[in-house]
matplotlib code that plots the C-alpha trace (Angstrom):
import matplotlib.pyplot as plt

x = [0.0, 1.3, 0.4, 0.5, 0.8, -2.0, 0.4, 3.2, 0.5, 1.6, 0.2, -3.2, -5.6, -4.9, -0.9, -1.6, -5.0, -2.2, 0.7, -1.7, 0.0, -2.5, -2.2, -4.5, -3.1, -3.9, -4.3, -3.8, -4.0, -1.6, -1.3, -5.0, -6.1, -8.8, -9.3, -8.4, -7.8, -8.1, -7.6, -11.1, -11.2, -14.1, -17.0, -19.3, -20.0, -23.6, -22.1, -19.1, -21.9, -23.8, -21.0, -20.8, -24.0, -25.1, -29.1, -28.1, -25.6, -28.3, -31.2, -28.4, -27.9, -31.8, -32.7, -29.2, -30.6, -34.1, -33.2, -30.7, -34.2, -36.9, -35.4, -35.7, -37.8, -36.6, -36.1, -39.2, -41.4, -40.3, -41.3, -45.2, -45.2, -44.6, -46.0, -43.4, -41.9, -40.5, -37.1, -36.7, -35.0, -37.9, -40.3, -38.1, -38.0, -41.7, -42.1, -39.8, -42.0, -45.3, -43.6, -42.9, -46.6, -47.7, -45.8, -46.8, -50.2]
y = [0.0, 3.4, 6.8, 10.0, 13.1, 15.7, 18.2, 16.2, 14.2, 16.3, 13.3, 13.3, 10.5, 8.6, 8.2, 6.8, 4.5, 3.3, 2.7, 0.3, -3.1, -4.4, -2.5, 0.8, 4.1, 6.2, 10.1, 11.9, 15.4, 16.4, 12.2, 11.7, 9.3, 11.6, 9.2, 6.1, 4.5, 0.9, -1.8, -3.4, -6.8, -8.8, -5.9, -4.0, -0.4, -1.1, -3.7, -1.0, 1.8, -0.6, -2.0, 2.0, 3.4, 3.8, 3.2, 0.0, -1.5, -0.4, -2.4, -5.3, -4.9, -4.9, -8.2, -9.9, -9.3, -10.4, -13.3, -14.1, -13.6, -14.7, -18.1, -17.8, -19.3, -22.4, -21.4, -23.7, -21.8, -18.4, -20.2, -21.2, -17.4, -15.7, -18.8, -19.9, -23.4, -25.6, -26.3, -30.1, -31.2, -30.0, -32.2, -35.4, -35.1, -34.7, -37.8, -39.7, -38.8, -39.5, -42.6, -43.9, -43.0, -45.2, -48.3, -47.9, -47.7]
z = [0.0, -1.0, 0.7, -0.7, 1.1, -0.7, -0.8, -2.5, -4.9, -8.1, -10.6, -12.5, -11.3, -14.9, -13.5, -9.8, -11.6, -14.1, -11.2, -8.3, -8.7, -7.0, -4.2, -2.6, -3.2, 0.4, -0.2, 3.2, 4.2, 7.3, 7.9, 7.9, 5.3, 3.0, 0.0, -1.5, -4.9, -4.7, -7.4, -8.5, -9.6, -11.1, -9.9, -11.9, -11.2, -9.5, -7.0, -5.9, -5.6, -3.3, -1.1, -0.4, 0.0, 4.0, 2.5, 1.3, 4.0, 6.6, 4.6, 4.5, 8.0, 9.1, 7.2, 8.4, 11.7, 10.7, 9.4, 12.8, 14.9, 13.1, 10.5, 6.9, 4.1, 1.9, -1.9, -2.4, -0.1, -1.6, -5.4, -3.8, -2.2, -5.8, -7.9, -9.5, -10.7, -8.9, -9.7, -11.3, -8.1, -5.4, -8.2, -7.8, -4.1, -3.6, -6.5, -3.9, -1.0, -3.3, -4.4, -0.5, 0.6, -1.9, -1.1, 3.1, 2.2]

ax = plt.figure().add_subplot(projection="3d")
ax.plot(x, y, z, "-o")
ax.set_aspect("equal")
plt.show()
């Protein structure tokens, strides 16, 4: 990781994008770290404006917590709620339990 002092970062952006190695450039102002630029691998623009919006990591947050209190819902349950297919393998599983129903009775 480098760090640039604000007052000694004399490059354009286009110079310090092209130099990362792989590594987070720190910009500081008097020592305190003001901005970053960080390497971005295999991310589109929407998921890097997400991981940083406070509206979004607080909705993540909430339902985390919802779901750590209260259980969640199967994938097959959310597909009966919205009326959607079942995927091939919840059919073969209830086929098995039809199937074993039959031969008990």
């Amino acid at each position: 990781m480098r760090t640039i002092e604000m007052a000694h970062a004399t490059g354009s952006l286009v110079e310090y994008a092209g130099n990362l190695n792989g590594e987070p450039v720190i910009l500081t102002d008097r020592g305190k770290p003001i901005a970053a630029l960080v390497p971005i691998e295999s991310a589109d623009i929407e998921t890097i404006s997400l991981s940083t919006n406070p509206k979004f990591l607080a909705i993540i947050e909430r339902s985390r917590a919802r779901q750590e209190a209260e259980g969640g819902i199967s994938s097959a349950e959310m597909r009966r709620r919205l009326g959607l297919k079942q995927t091939s393998r919840s059919r073969i599983t209830k086929q098995v339990r039809r199937r074993k129903r039959v031969r008990i009775s």
